[in-house]
Every structure is written in structure tokens, then in C-alpha cells.
N, C-alpha and C positions, 0 to 999 in steps of 0.2 A: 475514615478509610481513604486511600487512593483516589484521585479522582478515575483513572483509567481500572483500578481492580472493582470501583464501582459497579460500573459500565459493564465490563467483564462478568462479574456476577449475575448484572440482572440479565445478561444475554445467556449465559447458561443458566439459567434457571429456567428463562422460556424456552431455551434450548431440549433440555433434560425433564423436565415437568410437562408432559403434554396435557390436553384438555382433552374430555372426554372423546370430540368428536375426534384428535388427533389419536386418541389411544390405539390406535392398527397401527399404526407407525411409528411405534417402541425401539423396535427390531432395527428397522431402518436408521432411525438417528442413532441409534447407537455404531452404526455398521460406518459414521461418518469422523471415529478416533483413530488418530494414525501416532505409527510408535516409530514412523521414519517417512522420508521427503525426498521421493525422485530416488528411488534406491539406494539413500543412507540412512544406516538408523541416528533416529535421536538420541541425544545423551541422556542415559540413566537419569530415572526423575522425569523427562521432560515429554510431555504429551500434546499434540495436535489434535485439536476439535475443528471440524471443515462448518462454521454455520456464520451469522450475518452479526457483525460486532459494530460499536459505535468506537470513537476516539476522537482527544479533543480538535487532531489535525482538520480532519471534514466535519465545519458546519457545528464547531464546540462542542461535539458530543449529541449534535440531536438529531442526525441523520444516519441511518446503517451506513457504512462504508458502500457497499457494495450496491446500493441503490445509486447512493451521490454519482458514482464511479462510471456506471451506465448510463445515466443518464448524461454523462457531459462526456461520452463517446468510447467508453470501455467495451471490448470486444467482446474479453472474457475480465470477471473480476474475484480470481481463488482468493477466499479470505478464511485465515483460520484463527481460534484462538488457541494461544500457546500456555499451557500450565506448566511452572517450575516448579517441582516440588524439590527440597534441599532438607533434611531431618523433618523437625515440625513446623517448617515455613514455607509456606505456601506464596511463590508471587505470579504473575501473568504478563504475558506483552498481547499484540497480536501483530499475524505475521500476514501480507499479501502479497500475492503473486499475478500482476495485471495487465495485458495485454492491449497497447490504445488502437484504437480503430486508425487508418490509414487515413480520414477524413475528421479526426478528430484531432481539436488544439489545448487540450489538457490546462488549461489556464491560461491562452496565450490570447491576448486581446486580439475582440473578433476583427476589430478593423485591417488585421493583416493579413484578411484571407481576399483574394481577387481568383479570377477566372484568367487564363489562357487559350481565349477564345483562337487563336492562331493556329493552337494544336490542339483542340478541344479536349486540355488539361486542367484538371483541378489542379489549383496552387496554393498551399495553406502556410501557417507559418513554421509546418514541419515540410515544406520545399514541396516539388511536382508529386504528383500521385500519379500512378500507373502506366507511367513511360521506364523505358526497357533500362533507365539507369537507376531503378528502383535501389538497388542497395547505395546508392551515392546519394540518391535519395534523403533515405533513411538516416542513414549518417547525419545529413545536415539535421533531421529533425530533430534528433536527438542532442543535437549541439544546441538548438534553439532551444529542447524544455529544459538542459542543464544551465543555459545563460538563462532562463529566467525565475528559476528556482534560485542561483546563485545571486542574481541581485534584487530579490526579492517581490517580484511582480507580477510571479505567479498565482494568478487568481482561485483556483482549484484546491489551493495549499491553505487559504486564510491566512492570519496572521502570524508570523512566526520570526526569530531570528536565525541565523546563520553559525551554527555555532563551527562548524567544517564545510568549507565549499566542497561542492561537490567536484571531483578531480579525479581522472584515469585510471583505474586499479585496475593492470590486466585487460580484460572485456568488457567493464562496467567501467560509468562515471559513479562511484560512491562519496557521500555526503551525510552529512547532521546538523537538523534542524530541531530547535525549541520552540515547546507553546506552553503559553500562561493562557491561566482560565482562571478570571473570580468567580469565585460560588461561597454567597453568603458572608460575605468578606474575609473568605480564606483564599490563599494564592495555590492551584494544584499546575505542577510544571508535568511536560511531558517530551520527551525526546522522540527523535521520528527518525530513524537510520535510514538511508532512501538509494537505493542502486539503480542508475538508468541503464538500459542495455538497446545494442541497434538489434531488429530483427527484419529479417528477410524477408520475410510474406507480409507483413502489416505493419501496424505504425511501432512505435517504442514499447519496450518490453520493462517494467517498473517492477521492483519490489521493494518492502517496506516493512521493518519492524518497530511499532508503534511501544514504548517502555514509561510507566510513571517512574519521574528522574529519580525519585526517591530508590528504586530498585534497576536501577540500567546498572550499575556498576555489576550487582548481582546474576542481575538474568542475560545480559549481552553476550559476555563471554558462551555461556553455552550453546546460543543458537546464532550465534554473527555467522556462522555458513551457511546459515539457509539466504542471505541478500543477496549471495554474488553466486552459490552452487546454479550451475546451468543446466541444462536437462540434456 
């Protein structure tokens, strides 16, 4: 199997199988499938589950996304998994929609964070926090996680290569990045579509659609608008 449809399964199966003590709350996970994103529907076939997924990107697959995400400064961290279904074939991505804290540096080595005691500013390596040129701000930060996603030294990302620099499209800097993972001495690749965006009230606004390369060519096309669709 997949190394990513893996992943995927065992997360909905803890998803959709609850345990006794969870069994009141049937109703509710199930109230957590969406047949569209930000008021577009999905393409026929194609279904959204809002719950907690692994991928090789964070931590080779052994850490939930959306814990890793928080804890190294995520706001908010929407993480859904995506099912393609196409005749009798079934594949999966997972899709996130992430929010960085205005104090957080999303992989950016800590040594570059100082204090602006002059104007008692925080100064990170996503530029001033909370001075009135917040959106100028921002802008630089966002220039900072794409230079170092782009040369590869972003620490939050693990190991990966560059298969598209990440580059201006419209409002988003969009990018493709590849991960290799041995397991058991097989090689499983995975693709990570990646769109930064500046956002006004807080730090950079990230999305990502996680695909085993084996099915990117399959399942990209039908949901490559949820990276760059804005709310």
C-alpha cells in the first residue's frame, strides 16, 4: 500500500470506528464530511473528512499534522482528509488550511529572533510584530518562510527536495516539494503542494496538499483549488 493511503486509512478508521466510551459521538463525527470548501462544491467523487492525519512531510509520518503544527506556533491548524474516488479506485491526499501565529517562525532558525527593546517590539524572522505597519510586516514574513522553504532550510518541513520553487501565483507564493521515506527497505515518495499567503491580522496563512507521487498525477488535478481558493 501507499505509504500516505496507509496513514490515511489508519486515521479514518480511528476516525469512523469509535470505542465504546466514544460511541455518543457517532453523530457528531460523522457531521465532520464536507462535499465542498469555503462555498465551492467539490468535484464529483471527491469527499472531505475534517479530523487529525499523519504525512510523511511532519516528523516521517509519526506525528498528527495538526499537533506538530501547534505546537511550533500554529494559530489555527484545519486539516482534512481528502478521498478521491474515480470508478472502483479509491486514492487520498490530505488537505491543510493553517494559520502561523504572529510570534511564531515556522522553521526558521531560532537564532534569528531578537527583541527591539527601543520600541518594545518583538522582532522574529517574520519581521516586527504589532507595529502599525503590520501588513508590511507581514509581507516580509512571508518572504522569509518562502526563501527558506525555497533553499531548503526549513526546519518544520524535514527533509525534502524542491521539485518547484515556490513563486508568485496571483496572491500566493505556490511551490512542490518531494519526500522519500524508507520503510523496510522500500522507497514510498510523496509530494507536498505548498501555497504561502500574507494575512492581515496574524502571521502567514499556509496551505498544503499532501499526495503519494504514485497518485498526484490522479488526484491533483481535481483539488489543486483548494491551495490557492481564498475565503
Amino acid at each position: 500500500m501507499k505509504f500516505l493511503a496507509s496513514l490515511v486509512m489508519a486515521g479514518l478508521v480511528a476516525f469512523t470506528i469509535p470505542t465504546a466510551v466514544d460511541a455518543a459521538n457517532v453523530n457528531a463525527r460523522n457531521n465532520n464530511k464536507y462535499a465542498s470548501y469555503e462555498g465551492t462544491k467539490l468535484a464529483d467523487g471527491v469527499t472531505m473528512y475534517a479530523n487529525d492525519q499523519k504525512a510523511l512531510f511532519i516528523d516521517g509520518g509519526k506525528t498528527d499534522i495538526k499537533t506538530a503544527l501547534m505546537r511550533n506556533g500554529a494559530e489555527r491548524a484545519d486539516i482534512y482528509t481528502v478521498l478521491i474516488k474515480s470508478e472502483n479506485e479509491m486514492n487520498y491526499a490530505v488537505f491543510g488550511d493553517v494559520t502561523m501565529s504572529q510570534y511564531s517562525n515556522f522553521g526558521m532558525p531560532a537564532t534569528t529572533h531578537r527583541v527591539d527593546t527601543a520600541n518594545a517590539t518583538s522582532v522574529t524572522a517574520f519581521g516586527n510584530i504589532g507595529t502599525a505597519a503590520q501588513a508590511t510586516t507581514n509581507a516580509n514574513s512571508v518572504d522569509a518562510v518562502v526563501s527558506t522553504i525555497n533553499n531548503g532550510t526549513n526546519n518544520m518541513l524535514g527533509q525534502y527536495r524542491v521539485v518547484t520553487p515556490l513563486a508568485k501565483q496571483g496572491g500566493a507564493y505556490v511551490g512542490t516539494l518531494r519526500y522519500t521515506e524508507m520503510v523496510n527497505n522500500n522507497s514510498y515518495n510523496e509530494i507536498l503542494h505548498i501555497a504561502v499567503f500574507e494575512s492581515k491580522y496574524s502571521g502567514p496563512n499556509i496551505k498544503f496538499i499532501a499526495i503519494d507521487e504514485a497518485s498526484e498525477a490522479k488526484v491533483y488535478p481535481k483539488i489543486h483549488h483548494l491551495l490557492t481558493q481564498k475565503k
